[in-house]
Legacy VTK file of the C-alpha trace (Angstrom):
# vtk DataFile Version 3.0
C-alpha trace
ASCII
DATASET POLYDATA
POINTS 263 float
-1.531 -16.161 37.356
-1.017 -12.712 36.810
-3.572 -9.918 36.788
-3.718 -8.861 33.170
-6.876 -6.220 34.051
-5.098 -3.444 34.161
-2.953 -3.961 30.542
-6.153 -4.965 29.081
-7.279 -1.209 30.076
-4.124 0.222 29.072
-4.525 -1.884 25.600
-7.632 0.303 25.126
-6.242 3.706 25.981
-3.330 2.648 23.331
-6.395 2.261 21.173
-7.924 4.998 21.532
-4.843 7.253 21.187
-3.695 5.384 17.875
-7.454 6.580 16.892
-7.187 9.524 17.560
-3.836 9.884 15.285
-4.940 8.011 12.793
-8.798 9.102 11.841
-7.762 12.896 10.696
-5.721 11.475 7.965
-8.505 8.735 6.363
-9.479 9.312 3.146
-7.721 12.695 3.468
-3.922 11.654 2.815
-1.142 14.409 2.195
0.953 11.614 0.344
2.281 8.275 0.888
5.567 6.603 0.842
6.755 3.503 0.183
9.304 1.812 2.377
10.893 0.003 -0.472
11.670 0.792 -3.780
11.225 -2.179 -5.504
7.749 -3.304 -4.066
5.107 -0.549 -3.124
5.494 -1.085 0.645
2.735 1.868 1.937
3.593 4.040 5.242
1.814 7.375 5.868
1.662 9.931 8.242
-0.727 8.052 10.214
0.623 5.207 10.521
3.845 6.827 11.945
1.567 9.354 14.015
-0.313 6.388 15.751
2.553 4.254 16.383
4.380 7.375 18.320
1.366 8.081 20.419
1.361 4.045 21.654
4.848 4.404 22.565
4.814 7.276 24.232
1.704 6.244 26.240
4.142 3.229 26.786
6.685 4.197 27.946
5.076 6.318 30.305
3.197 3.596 32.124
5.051 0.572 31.466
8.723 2.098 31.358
10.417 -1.197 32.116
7.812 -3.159 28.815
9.757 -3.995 25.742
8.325 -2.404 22.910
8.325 -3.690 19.068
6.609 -1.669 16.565
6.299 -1.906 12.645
7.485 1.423 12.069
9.627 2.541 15.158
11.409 -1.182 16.074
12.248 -2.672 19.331
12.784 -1.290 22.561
14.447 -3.397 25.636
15.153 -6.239 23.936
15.441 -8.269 26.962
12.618 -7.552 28.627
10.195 -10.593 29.602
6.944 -8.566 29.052
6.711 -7.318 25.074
4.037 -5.099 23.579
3.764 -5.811 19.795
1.821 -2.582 17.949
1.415 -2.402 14.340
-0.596 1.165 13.715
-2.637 0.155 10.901
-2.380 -2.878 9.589
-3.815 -2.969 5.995
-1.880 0.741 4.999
-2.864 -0.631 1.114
-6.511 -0.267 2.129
-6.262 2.578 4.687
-5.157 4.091 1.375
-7.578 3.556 -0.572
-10.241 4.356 1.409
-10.935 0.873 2.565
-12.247 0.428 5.977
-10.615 -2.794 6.388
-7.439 -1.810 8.119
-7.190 -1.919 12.013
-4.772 -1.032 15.103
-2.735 -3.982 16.270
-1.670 -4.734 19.908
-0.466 -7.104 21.785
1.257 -7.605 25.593
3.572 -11.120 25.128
4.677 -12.731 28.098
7.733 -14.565 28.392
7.065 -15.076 24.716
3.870 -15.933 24.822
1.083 -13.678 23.662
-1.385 -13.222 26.163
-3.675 -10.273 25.427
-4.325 -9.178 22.300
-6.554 -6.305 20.201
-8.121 -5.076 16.761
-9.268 -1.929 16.387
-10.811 -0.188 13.781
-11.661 3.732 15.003
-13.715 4.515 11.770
-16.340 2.175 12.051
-16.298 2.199 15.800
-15.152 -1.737 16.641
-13.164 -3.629 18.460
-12.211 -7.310 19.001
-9.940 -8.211 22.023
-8.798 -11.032 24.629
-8.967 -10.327 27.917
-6.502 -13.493 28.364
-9.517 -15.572 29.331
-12.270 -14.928 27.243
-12.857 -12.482 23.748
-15.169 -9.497 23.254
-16.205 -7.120 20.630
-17.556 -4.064 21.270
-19.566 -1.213 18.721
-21.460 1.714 19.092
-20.567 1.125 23.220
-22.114 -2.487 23.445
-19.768 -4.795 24.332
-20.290 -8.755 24.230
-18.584 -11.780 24.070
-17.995 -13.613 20.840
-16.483 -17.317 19.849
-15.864 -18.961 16.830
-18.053 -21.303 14.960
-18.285 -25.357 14.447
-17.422 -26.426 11.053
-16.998 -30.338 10.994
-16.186 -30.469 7.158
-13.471 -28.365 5.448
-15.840 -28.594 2.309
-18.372 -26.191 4.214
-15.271 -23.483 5.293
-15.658 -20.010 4.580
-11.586 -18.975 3.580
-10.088 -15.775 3.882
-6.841 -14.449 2.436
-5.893 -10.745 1.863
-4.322 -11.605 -1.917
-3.132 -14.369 -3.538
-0.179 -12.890 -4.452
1.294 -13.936 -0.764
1.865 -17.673 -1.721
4.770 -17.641 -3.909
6.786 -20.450 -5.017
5.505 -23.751 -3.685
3.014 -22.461 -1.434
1.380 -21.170 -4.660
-0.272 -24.938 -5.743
-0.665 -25.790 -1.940
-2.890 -22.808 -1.738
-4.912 -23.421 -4.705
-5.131 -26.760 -3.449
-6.898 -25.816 -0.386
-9.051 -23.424 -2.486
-10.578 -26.257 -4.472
-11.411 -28.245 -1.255
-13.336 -25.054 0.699
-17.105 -23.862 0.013
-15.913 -20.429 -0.483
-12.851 -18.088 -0.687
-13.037 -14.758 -0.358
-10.171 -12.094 -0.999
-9.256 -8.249 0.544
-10.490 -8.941 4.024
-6.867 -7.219 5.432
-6.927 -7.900 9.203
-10.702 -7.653 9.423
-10.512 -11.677 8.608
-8.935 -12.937 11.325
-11.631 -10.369 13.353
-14.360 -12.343 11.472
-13.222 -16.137 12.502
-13.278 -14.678 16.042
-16.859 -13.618 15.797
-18.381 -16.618 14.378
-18.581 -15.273 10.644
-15.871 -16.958 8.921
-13.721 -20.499 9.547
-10.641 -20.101 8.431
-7.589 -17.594 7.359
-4.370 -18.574 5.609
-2.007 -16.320 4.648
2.113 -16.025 3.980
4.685 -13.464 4.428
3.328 -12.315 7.938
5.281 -10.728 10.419
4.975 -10.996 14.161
3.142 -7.707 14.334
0.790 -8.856 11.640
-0.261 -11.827 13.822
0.476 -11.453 17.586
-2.931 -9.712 18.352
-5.090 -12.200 16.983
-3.662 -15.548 18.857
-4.902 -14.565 22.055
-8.397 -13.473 20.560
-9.131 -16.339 18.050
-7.488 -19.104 20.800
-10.180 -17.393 23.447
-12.722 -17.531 21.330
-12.433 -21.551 20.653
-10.179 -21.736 17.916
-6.311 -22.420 16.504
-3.763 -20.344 15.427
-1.064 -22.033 14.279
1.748 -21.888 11.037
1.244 -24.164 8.448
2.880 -27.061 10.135
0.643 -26.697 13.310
3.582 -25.314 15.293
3.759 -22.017 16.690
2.557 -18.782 14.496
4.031 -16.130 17.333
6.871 -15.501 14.716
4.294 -15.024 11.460
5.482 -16.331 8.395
2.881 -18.301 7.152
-0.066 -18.141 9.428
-3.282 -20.490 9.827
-6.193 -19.162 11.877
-8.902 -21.324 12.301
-12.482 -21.036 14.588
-12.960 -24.640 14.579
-9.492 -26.695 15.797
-10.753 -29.593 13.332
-10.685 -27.496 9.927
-7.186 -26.525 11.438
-6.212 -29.895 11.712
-7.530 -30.151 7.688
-6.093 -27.173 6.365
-2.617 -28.284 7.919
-2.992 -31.254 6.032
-3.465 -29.584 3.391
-0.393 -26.973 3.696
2.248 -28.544 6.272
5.519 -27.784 5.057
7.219 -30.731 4.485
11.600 -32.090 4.455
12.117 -31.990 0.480
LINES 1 264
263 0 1 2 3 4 5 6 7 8 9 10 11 12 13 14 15 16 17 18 19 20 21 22 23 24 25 26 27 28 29 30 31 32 33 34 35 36 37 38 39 40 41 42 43 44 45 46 47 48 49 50 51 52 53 54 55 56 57 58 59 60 61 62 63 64 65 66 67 68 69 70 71 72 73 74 75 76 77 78 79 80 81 82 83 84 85 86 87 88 89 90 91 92 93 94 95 96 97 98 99 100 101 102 103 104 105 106 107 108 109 110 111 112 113 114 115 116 117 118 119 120 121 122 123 124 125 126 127 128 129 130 131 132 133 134 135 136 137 138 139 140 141 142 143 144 145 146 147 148 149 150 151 152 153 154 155 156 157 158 159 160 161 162 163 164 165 166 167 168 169 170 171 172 173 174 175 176 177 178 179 180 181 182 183 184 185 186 187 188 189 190 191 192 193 194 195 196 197 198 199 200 201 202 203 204 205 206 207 208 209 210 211 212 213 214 215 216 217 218 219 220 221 222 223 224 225 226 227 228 229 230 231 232 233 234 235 236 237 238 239 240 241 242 243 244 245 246 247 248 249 250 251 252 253 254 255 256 257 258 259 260 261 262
């Protein structure tokens, strides 16, 4: 298998440069655009800033990596090893003064995503996979964390960002699932998925993701003990809609629950 010790540093020095270019601008924006003009699609200076600073690290020590960013696009398309970076995910928040917007990496191998990292520079945490096993580390304390049982989807904890994402007829299948849960909570940004990797939540389920929006947290929340899958169990690498699950049983539930299905 190959040694993934030394990207796993590298993941951290992307980390902390994105950090860096990101923290002078928090809750002291010049502006912000939108990226479309029919939607308010957020970018800022920071998240532009951050996403440079990766890719130049990048490309500097892995010169032969692909790279696919949110803001800047791919790089070597056809290269086997892929790092997927979205600068902040959660710009609505980071806007807004919200603290629940993070730094997104991943390395994906031969299209599978192997290592993976959240970030969040103003509160001082991060959540990663090492490949093997996952970790979270504050105030320079680093231990590992896993996921939680939870044998009955009527005792879930569910997180979602909005429910504006389910459109159309994911809209019912959502509401659906909110009716069957103990509790759904709303805003959590990437910080959710974070939380079903530490044990503090069960489940997240969410539409409209990108790849970037998702890569980073398969290899953390599978390491941890639990599922990441779309909403017909397959493969989630891709985003669209996304489950995330600590305990592979309420995944199994919750796909029940959701599975798209031939009209």
């Amino acid at each position: 298998m190959q040694n993934l010790a030394p990207d796993v540093l590298l993941m951290h020095r992307l980390a902390d440069v994105a950090g860096d270019a990101i923290l002078p601008h928090f809750r002291a924006l010049d502006g912000v655009e939108s990226k479309q003009a029919a939607v308010f699609d957020p970018v800022t200076a920071a998240d532009r800033g951050a996403e440079a600073a990766m890719r130049t690290l990048l490309e500097r020590e892995r010169p032969s990596d692909g790279i696919l960013g949110e803001e800047y696009g791919l790089a070597r398309e056809a290269a086997t090893r892929r790092w997927i970076l979205d600068p902040i995910d959660g710009t609505r928040a980071f806007v807004c003064g919200l603290p629940t917007w993070g730094v997104l990496i991943a390395l994906v191998v031969d299209g599978r995503a192997r290592i993976g990292m959240m970030a969040q520079p103003f509160v001082g945490e991060r959540f990663w996979s090492d490949g093997e096993r996952a970790y979270m580390a504050r105030s320079g304390a680093v231990r590992p964390i896993a996921t939680r049982r939870c044998p009955r989807l009527s005792e879930a904890t569910l997180l979602a960002t909005t429910p504006d994402m389910f459109e159309g007829d994911a809209g019912p299948r959502f509401a659906g699932l909110t009716a069957a849960v103990r509790a759904t909570r709303y805003g959590t940004d990437c910080y959710g998925y974070a939380m079903v990797a530490a044990g503090q939540a069960d489940v997240v389920v969410e539409a409209k993701l990108a790849t970037y929006d998702i890569a980073a947290f398969i290899p953390i929340i599978e390491t941890a003990g639990g599922r990441v899958t779309d909403w017909s169990g397959g493969d989630a690498l891709a985003g669209g809609r996304v489950i995330a699950a600590g305990d592979p049983h309420i995944a199994e539930a919750v796909v029940a629950f959701l599975a798209d299905r031939p009209a």
